[in-house]
C-alpha positions as CSV (number, residue, x, y, z in Angstrom):
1,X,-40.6,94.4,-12.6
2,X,-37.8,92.6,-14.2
3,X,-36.1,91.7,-10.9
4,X,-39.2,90.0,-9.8
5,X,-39.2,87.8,-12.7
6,X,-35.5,86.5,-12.4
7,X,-35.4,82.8,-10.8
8,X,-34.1,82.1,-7.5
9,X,-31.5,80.3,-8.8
10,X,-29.2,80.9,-5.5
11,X,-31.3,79.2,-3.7
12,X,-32.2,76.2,-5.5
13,X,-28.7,75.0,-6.5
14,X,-26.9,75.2,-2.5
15,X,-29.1,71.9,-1.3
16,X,-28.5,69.6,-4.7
17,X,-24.0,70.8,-3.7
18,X,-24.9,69.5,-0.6
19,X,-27.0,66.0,-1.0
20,X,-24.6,65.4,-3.8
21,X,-21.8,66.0,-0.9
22,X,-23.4,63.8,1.3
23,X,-24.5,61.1,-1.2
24,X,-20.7,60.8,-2.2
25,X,-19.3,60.9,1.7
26,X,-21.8,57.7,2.7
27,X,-21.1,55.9,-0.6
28,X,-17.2,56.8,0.0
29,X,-18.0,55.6,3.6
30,X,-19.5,52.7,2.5
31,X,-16.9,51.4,0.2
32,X,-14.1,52.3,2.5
33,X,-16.0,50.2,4.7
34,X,-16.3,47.2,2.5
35,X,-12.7,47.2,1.1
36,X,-12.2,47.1,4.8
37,X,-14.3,44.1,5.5
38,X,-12.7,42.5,2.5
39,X,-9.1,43.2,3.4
40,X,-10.4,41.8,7.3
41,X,-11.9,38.4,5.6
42,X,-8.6,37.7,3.2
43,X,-6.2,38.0,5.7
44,X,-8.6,35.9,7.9
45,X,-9.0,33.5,4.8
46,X,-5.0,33.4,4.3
47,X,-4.6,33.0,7.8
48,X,-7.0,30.1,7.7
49,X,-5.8,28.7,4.7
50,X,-1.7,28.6,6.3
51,X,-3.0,27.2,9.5
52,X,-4.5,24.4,7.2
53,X,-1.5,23.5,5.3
54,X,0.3,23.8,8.7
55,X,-1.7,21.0,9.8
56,X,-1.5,19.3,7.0
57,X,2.0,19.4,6.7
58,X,2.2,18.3,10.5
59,X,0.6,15.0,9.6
60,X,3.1,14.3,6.6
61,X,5.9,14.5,8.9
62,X,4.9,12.6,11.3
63,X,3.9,10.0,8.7
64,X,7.2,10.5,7.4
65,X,9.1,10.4,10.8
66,X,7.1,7.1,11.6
67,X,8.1,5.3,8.0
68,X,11.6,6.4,8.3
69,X,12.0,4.5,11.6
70,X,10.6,1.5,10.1
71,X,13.3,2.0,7.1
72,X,15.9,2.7,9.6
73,X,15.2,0.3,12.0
74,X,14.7,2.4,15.0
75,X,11.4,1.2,15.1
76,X,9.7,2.0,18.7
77,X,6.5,1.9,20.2
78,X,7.5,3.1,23.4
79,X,8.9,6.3,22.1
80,X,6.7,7.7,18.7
81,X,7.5,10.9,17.2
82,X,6.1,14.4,18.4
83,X,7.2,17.6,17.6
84,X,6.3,21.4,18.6
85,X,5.7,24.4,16.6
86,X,7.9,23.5,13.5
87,X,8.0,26.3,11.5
88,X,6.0,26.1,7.9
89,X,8.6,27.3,5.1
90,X,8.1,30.7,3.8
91,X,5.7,31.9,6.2
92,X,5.1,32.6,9.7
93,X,2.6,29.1,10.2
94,X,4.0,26.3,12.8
95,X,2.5,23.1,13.3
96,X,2.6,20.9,16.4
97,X,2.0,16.9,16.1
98,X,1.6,14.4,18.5
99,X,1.4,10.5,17.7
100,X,-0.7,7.9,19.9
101,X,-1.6,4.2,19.8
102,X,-5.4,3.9,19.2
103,X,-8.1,1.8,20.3
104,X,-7.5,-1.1,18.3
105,X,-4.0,-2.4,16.1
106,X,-3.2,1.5,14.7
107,X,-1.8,5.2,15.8
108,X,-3.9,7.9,15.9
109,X,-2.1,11.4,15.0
110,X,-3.4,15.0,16.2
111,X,-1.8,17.7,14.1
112,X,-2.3,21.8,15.0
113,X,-1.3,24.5,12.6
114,X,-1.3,27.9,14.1
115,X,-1.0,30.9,11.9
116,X,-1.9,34.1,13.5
117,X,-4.6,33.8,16.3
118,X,-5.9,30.9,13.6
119,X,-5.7,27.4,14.2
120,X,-6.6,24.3,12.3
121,X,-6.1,20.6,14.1
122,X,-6.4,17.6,11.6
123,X,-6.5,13.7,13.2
124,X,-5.9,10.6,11.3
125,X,-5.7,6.7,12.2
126,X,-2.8,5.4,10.3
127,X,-3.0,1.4,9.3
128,X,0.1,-0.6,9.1
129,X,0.0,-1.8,5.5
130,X,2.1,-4.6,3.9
131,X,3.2,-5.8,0.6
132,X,0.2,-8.5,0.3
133,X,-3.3,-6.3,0.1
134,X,-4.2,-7.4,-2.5
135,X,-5.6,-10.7,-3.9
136,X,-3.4,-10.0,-7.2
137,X,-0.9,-6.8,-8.2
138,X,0.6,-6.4,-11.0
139,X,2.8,-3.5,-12.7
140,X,0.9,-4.8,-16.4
141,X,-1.2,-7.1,-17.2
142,X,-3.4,-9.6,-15.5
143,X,-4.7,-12.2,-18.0
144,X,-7.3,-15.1,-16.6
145,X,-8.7,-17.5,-18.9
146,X,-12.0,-19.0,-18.9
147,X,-13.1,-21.3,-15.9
148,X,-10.5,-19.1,-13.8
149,X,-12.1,-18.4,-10.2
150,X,-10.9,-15.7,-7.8
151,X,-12.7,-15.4,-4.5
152,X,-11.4,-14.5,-0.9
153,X,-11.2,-16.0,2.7
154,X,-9.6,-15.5,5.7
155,X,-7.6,-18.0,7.5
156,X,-7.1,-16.1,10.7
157,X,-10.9,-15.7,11.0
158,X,-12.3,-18.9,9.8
159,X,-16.0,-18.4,10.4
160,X,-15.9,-15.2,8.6
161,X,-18.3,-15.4,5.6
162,X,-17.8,-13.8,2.1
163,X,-14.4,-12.3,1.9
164,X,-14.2,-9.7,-0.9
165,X,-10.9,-9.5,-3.1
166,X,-9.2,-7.0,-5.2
167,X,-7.4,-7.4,-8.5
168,X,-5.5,-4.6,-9.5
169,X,-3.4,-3.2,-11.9
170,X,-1.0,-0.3,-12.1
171,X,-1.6,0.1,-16.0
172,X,-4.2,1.8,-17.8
173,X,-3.1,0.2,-21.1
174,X,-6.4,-1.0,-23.2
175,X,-6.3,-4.7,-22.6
176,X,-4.3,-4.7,-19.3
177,X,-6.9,-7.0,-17.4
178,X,-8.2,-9.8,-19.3
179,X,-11.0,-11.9,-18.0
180,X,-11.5,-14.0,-20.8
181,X,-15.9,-15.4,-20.8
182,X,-16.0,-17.4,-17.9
183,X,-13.5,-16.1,-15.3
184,X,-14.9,-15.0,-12.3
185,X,-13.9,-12.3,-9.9
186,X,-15.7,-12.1,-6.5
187,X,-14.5,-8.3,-5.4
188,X,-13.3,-5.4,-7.6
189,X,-11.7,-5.1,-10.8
190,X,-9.0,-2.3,-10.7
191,X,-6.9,-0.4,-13.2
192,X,-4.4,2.3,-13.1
193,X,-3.9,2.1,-9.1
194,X,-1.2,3.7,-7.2
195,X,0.8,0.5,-6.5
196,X,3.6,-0.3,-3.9
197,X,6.6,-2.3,-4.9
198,X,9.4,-1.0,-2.7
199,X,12.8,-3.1,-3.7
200,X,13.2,-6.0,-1.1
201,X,17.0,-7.0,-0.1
202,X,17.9,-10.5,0.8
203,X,19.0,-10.7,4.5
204,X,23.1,-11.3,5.5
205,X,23.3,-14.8,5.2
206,X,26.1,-17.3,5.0
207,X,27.1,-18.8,1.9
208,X,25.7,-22.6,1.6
209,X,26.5,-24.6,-1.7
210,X,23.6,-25.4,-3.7
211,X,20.7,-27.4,-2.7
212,X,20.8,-31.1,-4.8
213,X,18.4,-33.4,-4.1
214,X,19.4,-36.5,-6.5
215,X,17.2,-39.4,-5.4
216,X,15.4,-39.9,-2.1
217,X,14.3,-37.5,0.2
218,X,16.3,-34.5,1.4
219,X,14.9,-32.8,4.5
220,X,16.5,-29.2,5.8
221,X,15.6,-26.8,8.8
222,X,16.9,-23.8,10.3
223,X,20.4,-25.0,10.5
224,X,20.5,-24.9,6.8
225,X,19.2,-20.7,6.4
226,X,22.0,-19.6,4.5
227,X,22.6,-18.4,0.6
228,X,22.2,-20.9,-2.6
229,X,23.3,-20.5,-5.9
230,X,20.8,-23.0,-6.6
231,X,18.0,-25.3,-5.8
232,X,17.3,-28.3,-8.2
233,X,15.1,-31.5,-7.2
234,X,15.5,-34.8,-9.4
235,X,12.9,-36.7,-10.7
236,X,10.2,-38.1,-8.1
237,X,12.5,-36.8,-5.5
238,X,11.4,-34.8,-2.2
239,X,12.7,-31.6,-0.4
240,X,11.4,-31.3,3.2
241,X,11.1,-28.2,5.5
242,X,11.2,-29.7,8.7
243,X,12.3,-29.2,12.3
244,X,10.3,-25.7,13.5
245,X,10.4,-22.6,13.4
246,X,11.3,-20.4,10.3
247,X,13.8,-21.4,7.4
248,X,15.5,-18.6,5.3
249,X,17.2,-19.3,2.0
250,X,18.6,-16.8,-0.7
251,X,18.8,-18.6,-3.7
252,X,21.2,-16.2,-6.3
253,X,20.2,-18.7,-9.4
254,X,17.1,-20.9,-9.8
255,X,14.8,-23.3,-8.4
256,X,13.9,-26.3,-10.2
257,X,11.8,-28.9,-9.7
258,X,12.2,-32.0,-11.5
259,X,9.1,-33.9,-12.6
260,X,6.5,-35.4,-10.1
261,X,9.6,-33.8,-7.4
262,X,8.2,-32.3,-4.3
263,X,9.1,-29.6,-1.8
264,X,7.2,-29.8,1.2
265,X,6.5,-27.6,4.4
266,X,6.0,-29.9,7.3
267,X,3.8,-28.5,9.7
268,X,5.2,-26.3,12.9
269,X,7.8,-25.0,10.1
270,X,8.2,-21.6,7.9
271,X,9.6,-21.0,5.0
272,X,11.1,-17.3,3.4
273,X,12.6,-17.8,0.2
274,X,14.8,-14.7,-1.7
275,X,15.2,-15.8,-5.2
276,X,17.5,-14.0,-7.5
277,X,16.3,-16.5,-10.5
278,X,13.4,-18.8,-12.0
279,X,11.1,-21.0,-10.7
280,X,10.1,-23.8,-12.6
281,X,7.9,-27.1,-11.7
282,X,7.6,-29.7,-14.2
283,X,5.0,-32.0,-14.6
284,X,3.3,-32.7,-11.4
285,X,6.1,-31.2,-9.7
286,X,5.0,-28.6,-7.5
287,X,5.0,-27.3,-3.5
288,X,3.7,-28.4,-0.9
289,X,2.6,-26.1,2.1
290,X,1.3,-28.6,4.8
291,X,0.1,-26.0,7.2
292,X,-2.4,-25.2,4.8
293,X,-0.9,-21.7,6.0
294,X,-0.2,-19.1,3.5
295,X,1.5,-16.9,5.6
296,X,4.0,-20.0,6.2
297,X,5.2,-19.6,2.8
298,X,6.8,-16.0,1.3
299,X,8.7,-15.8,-1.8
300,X,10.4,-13.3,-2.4
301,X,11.6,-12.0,-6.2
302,X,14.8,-9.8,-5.7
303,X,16.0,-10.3,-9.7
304,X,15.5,-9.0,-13.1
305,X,12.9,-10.7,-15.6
306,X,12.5,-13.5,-13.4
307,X,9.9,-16.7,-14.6
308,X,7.8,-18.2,-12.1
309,X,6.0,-21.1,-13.5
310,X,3.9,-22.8,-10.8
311,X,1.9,-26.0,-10.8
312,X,0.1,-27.1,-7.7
313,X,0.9,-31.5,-7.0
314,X,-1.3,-30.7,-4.6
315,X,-3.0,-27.4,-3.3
316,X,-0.8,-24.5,-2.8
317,X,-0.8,-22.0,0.3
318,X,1.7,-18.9,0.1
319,X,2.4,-15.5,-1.0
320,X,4.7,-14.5,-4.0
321,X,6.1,-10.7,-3.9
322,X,8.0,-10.4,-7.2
323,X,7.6,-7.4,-9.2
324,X,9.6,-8.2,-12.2
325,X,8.3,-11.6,-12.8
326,X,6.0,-13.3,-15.1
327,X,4.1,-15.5,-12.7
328,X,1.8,-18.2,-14.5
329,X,-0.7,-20.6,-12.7
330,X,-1.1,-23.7,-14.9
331,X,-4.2,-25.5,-15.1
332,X,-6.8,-27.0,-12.2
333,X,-4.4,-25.4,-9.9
334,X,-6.5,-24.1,-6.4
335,X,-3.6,-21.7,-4.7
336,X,-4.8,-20.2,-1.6
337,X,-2.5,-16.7,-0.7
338,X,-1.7,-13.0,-2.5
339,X,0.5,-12.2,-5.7
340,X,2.6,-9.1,-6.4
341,X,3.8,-9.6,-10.0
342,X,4.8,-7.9,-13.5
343,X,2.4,-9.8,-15.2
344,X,-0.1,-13.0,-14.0
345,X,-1.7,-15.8,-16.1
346,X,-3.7,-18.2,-15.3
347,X,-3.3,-21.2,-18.0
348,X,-6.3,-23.5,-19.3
349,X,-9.3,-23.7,-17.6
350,X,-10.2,-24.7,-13.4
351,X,-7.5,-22.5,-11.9
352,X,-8.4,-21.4,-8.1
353,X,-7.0,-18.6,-6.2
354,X,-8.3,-17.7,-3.3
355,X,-6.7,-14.3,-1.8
356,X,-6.0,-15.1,2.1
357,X,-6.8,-11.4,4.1
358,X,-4.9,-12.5,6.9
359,X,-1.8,-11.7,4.6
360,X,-2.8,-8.4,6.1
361,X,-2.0,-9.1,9.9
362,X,1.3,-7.7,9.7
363,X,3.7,-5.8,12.3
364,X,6.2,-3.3,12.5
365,X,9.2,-5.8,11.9
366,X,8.0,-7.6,8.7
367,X,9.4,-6.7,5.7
368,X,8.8,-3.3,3.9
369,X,5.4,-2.3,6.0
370,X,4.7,1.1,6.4
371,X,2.3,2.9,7.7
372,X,-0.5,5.3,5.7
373,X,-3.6,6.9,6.4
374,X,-6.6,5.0,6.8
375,X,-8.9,7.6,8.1
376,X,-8.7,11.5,8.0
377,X,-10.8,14.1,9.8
378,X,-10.5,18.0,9.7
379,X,-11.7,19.5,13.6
């Protein structure tokens, strides 16, 4: 009797052993599975990500390559860099780039990282980019006072309309534009901007004397390119650019411009000045571009703490790069062009300055270009 009353205990616990087993085998299963999957997608994901940075890196040499031949002056169109399956450092990525001209002025550049059976390719149109993109640059401080007008234009385009402009700063300093009430700015107002001011060397040029002009008129052309250690202009006197083409002078002290003195660009010429020193205009002293040109007229700034203190006799067409000097615009002065400066003042009220975007147009053998991205696209 007691035997029939003892549970079947036998029987009861041998099928919970064995869904318990097989519970634990398909959740083993089913993690092994995932940690699988995982370990499939991360190497797929590093393999993705080094085939990325392949490509990248790709398009940073060739950039590179391309700006170096500018530096080095091995500069050609007919031959532009490519390269195959360069090895990424400290993996087993390579990239391949290949470097085209494009449909309009710039290069198109196809980069493939391979890493694995994973590959990335990354394109990019690469602008040729001067020192003059902007309307006014400065490493400080840009101060306009009140009735100071910047707008833009284009000379090689004259029937374009509204030209925006940019004034910029590389500072970030509280206070480092100043539009004082009544300034105007027709474009964008910029502050702590990347800035380019690569140094600029004077050319090789023969050494020349000073430039005096006493009394009279005093004209010079291409025979007279050569080095300065001065320019200086009397009193009411005149210094004329004349007789085509492009004059270069490398002045190692400074320019001076006597009162109601003059130094004028006759049409058909150029002028490229490296200046080492000042600038100063006295009273209605000031220069003259004739071609109403700016890109006839480039000053460079190649010295320390330099002064540039400009007054317009008439209007004034040209572009200043000097990024250690103080550049100041006196007043009612209408100056059509670009400015790289330190710092830039407008003085008193009715100054003009109208930024001239064809200051853009350059080429491969103008002075420090170089070439950056203008567009970027991951295939």
């Amino acid at each position: 009797m007691s035997k029939l009353l003892q549970p079947k205990k036998h029987g009861f616990v041998m099928p919970l052993a064995v869904l318990a087993v097989l519970i634990l085998s398909v959740t083993g299963l089913g993690l092994l599975s995932l940690g699988l999957q995982s370990r499939v997608f991360a190497a797929k994901t590093a393999s993705e990500i080094a085939a990325r940075c392949a490509a990248d890196a790709g398009l940073t040499m060739a950039v590179f390559e391309m700006n170096q031949r500018l530096k080095d002056g091995t500069w050609d169109s007919n031959s532009l860099p490519q390269s195959t399956k360069v090895s990424l450092p400290n993996c087993d990525a390579t990239f391949s780039y290949t470097v085209e001209r494009g449909l309009d002025s710039g290069y198109v550049v196809a980069c493939v990282g391979n890493s694995g059976r994973t590959s990335r390719t990354v394109s990019a149109t690469l602008r040729l980019r001067g020192l003059f993109d902007y309307g006014i640059l400065a490493e400080d401080t840009i101060t306009l006072k009140s009735g100071t007008i910047v707008d833009g234009y284009d000379s090689a385009n004259p029937s374009d309309g509204d030209v925006p402009v940019q004034i910029a700063t590389t500072s970030s300093d509280n206070g480092a534009i100043d539009l004082s009430s009544g300034a105007t700015v027709d474009g964008e107002v910029l502050v702590g901007i990347d800035g380019y001011f690569p140094t600029v060397t004077p050319p090789p040029l023969a050494d020349m004397g000073t430039i005096e002009v006493g009394s009279g008129t005093l004209t010079i052309s291409t025979c007279d390119n050569g080095k300065y250690s001065s320019i200086h202009a009397g009193q009411g006197t005149t210094l004329k650019v004349d007789g085509g083409g492009e004059v270069i002078l490398h002045v190692t002290g400074n320019i001076d411009l006597g009162q109601g003195s003059e130094l004028i660009i006759q049409p058909g010429t150029s002028l490229v000045i490296y200046l080492d020193g000042d600038l100063y205009a006295r009273n209605s002293a000031g220069i003259n571009n004739a071609t109403e040109d700016s890109t006839n007229f480039v000053l460079y700034g190649t010295g320390e703490d330099q002064i540039f203190d400009l007054k317009a006799k008439s209007e004034w067409y040209g572009a200043i790069y000097a990024p250690n000097a103080d550049i100041i615009i006196r007043a009612d002065a209408d100056v059509y062009g670009s400015f790289v400066t330190s710092n830039f003042q407008t003085q008193g009220g009715g100054s003009h300055v109208y930024y001239d975007a064809a200051l853009r147009n350059v080429s491969e053998t103008d002075v420090a270009v170089y070439f950056a991205v203008d567009r970027w696209q991951e295939q």
